[in-house]
C-alpha positions in Angstrom: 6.4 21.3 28.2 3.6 19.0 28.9 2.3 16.3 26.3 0.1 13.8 25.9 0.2 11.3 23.4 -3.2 9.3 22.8 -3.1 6.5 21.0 0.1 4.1 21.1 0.9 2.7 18.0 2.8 2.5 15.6 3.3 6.3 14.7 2.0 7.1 18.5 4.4 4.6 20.1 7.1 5.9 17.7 6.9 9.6 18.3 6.0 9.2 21.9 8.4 7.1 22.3 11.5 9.1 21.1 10.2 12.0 23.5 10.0 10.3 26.6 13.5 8.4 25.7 14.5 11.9 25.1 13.5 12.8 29.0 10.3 14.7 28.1 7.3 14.9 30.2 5.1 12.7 28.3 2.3 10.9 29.4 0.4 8.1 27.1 -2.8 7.4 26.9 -3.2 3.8 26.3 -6.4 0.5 26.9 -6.2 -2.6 27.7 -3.4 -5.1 27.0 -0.8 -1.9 25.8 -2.0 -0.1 29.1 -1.0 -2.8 31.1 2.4 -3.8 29.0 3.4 -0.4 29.4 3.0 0.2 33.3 4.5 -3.2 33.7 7.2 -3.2 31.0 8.0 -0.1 29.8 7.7 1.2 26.1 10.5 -0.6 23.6 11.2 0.7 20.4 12.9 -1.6 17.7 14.3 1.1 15.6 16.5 1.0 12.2 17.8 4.6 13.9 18.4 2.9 17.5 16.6 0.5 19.6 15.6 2.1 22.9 13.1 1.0 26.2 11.3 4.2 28.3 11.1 2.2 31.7 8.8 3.3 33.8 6.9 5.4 31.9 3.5 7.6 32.7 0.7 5.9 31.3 -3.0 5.4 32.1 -6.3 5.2 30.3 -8.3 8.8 32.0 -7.9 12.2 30.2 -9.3 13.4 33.4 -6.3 11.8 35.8 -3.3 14.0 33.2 -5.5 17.2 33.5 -4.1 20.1 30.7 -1.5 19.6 29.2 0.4 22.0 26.4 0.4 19.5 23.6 -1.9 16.3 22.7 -0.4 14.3 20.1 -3.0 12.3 18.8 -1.9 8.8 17.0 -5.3 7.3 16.8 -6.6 5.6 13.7 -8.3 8.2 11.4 -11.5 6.7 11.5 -11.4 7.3 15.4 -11.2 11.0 15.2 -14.3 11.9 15.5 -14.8 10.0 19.4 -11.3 10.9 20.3 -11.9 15.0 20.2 -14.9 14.9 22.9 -12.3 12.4 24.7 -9.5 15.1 24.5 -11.5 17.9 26.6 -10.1 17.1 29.8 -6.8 18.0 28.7 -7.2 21.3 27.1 -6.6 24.2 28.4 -6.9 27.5 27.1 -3.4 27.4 25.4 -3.5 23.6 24.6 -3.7 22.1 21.3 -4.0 18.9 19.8 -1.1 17.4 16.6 -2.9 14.8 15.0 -1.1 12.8 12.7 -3.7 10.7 10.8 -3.5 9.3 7.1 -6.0 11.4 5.7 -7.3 15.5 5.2 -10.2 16.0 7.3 -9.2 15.2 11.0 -8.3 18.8 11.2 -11.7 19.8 10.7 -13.1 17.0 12.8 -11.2 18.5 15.7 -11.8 22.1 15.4 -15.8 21.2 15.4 -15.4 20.0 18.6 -12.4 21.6 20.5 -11.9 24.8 18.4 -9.8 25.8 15.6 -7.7 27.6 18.1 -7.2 24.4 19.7 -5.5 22.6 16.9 -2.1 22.2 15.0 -1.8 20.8 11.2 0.1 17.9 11.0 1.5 14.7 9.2 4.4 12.2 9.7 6.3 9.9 7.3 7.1 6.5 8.8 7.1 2.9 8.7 6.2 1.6 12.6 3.6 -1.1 13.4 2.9 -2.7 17.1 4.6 -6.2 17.4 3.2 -6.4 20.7 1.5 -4.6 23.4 4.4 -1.9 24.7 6.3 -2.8 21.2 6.9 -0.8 18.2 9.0 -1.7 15.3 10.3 1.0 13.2 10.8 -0.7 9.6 11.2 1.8 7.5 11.8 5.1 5.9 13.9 8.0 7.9 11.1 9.4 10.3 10.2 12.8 9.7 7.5 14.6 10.9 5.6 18.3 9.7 3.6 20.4 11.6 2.2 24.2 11.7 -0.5 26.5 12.5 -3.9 26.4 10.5 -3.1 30.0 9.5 -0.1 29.3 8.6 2.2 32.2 11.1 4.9 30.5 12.6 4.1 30.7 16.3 5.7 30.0 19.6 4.1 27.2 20.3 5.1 25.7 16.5 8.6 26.5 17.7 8.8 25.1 21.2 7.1 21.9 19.9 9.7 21.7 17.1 13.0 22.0 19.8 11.2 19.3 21.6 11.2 16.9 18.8 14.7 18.3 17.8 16.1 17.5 21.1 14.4 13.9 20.8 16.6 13.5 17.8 13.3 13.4 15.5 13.8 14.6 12.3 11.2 17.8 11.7 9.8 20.8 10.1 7.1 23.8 10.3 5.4 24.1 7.8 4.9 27.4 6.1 1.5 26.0 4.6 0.4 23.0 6.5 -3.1 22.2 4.2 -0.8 21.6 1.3 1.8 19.5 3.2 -1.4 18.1 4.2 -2.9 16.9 0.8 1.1 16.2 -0.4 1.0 13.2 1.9 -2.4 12.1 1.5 -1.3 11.6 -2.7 1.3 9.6 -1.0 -0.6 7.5 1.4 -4.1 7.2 -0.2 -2.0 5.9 -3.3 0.3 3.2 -1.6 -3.0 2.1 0.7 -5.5 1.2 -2.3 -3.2 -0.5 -4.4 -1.5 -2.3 -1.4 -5.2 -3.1 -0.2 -6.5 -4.4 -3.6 -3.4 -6.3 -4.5 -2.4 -7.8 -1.2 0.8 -7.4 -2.1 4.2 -5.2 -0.9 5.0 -2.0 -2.6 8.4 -3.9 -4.5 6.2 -5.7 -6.6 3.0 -3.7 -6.9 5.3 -0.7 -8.6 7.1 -3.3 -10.9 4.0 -5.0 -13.0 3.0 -2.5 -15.3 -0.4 -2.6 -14.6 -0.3 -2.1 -10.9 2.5 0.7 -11.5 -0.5 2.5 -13.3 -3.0 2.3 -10.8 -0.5 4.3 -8.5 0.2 6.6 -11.6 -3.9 7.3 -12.2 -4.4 7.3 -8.2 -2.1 10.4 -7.6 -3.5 12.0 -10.4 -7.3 11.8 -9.1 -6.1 13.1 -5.7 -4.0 15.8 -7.4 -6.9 17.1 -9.3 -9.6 16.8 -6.3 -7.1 19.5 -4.4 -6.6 21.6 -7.1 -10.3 21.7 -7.6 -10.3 22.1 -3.8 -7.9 25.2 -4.0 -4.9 23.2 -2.7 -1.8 24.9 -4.4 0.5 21.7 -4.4 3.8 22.0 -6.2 4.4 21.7 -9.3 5.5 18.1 -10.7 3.9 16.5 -7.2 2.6 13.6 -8.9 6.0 12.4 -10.3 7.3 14.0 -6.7 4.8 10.9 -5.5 6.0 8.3 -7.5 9.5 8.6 -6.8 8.7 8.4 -2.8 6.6 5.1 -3.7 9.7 4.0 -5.8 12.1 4.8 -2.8 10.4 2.2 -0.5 11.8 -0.3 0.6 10.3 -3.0 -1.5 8.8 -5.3 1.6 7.1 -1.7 2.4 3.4 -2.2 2.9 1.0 0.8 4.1 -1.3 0.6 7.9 -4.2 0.6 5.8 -3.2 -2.4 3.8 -2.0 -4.5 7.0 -5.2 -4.1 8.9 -7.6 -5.3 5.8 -5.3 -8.1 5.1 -5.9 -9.0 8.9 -9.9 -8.0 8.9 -9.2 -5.1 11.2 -11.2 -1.6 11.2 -9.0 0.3 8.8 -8.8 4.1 7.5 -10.4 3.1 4.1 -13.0 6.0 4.6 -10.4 8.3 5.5 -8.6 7.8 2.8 -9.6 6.3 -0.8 -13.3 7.0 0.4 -12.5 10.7 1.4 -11.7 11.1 -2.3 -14.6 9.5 -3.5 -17.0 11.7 -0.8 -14.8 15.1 -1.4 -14.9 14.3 -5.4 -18.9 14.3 -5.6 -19.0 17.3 -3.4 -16.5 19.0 -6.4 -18.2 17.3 -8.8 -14.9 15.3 -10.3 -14.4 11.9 -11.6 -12.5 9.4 -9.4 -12.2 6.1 -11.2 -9.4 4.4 -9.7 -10.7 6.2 -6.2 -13.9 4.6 -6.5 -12.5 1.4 -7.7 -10.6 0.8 -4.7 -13.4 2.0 -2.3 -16.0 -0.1 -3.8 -14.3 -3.5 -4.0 -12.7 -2.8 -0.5 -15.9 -2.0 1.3 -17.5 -5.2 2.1 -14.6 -6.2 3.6 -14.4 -3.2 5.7 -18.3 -3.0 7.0 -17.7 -7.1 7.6 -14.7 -5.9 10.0 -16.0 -3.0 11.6 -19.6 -5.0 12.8 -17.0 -7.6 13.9 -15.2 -5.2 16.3 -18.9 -3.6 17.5 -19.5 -7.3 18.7 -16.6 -7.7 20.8 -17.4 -3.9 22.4 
């Protein structure tokens, strides 16, 4: 089994790693300083499960060098979704497919427009991992777990060779039977932890123990809840208080991607997450408070970052 895995960070970097530790034949696709950390240095993994180095590993910055592959795991930013899929073409084949893992419901969708629904495999990962440094990924927290299956939900071969691959890698993981709703259960998770995280500037420990803060969690996971009922998402009963627990089970220095890159003025998933509620709550015609709260008074910020990164392009 062939993969790819395009984009090497934290969750990228993570996963990847683990699969090439695990002697798979993986091949990153990496820029810049991480390109050249890797070929020079390996990738190391500072993990609460095991630290580990892949030295040498495959690694270079061309789709077109790789050629098709069976799997692309795609651990790219959400809000680069859209620029990665025309990059991807180079290595699908006609039985290829791409996992992304993004915080956020749409990058499905994105990829389908541009590679074909056939082309692509639901999926979402629970872990905290960050880059220290270029070729370096720290695992901080929570038991890495990651859930995959097809859009139609039939448990097919490839789902099952992809999930003795992570297996073997020692990754903890899981088809599901109904990938949109495992989907949306995460995204109540992460959209919730990211705006309050982002608003506050502070970790989830003392967020969720001021009152106040605790309810803007409580009122966030109940605006998402409702947007995917009233998007036909059949979640499980009691997922909101299902939410809160896995926000109370953090460890309390826990902070969220989202809420690391604004606190450093970095490009961040804000429209992928709180501002996909606010854009997929007019288009079902629901009321978002909290949702557009956090969008609103996090957006300046956000447009000031991303016209900072355009200048340094």
């Amino acid at each position: 089994m062939r993969i790819v895995v395009f984009g090497v960070g934290g969750v990228g970097g993570y996963f990847g790693g683990k699969l090439a530790n695990a002697g798979m034949d993986v091949t990153f696709i990496a820029r810049g300083k991480n390109l050249q950390a890797l070929k020079e240095k390996g990738l190391r993994v500072d993990s609460l499960e095991g630290d580990f180095v892949v030295n040498p590993v495959q690694a270079t910055e061309n789709p077109s060098e790789v050629g098709q592959v069976d799997a692309v795991i795609l651990g790219v930013k959400a809000w680069q979704v859209p620029a990665a899929a025309d990059y991807l073409r180079p290595l699908i084949g006609t039985n290829s497919y791409v996992l992304p893992l993004q915080n956020g419901v749409e990058a499905c969708d994105q990829l389908a427009a541009v590679l074909g629904e056939n082309h692509v495999m639901g999926g979402l990962c629970y872990v905290v991992s960050f880059i220290v440094a270029p070729g370096h990924i720290k695992h901080a927290g929570m038991v890495p777990r990651i859930i995959f299956g097809e859009l139609d939900g039939r448990r097919s071969d490839r789902s099952e060779l992809l999930l003795k691959a992570f297996s073997a890698a020692g990754v903890g993981a899981e088809i599901s039977p109904d990938i949109n709703v495992s989907i949306w259960e995460k995204f109540l998770f992460i959209a919730s932890l990211s705006g309050v995280g982002a608003v506050t500037r502070v970790p989830v420990g003392v967020a969720r123990a001021i009152p106040e803060t605790r309810r803007l969690y409580e009122q966030c996971i109940k605006e998402i809840a409702s947007l995917a009922e009233a998007r036909g998402v059949k979640l499980e009963q009691g997922a909101a208080g299902i939410t809160m627990a896995k926000i109370d089970s953090l460890p309390p220095e826990a902070t969220a991607s989202m809420q690391r890159d604004i606190m450093a003025g970095l490009p961040s998933e804000l429209s992928g997450q709180n501002g996909a509620v606010v854009r997929l709550a007019k288009e079902a015609g629901i009321s978002t408070p909290v949702n557009d709260f956090f969008y609103a008074s996090l957006l300046p910020q956000e447009q000031s970052a991303g016209a900072e990164a355009q200048s340094k392009n």
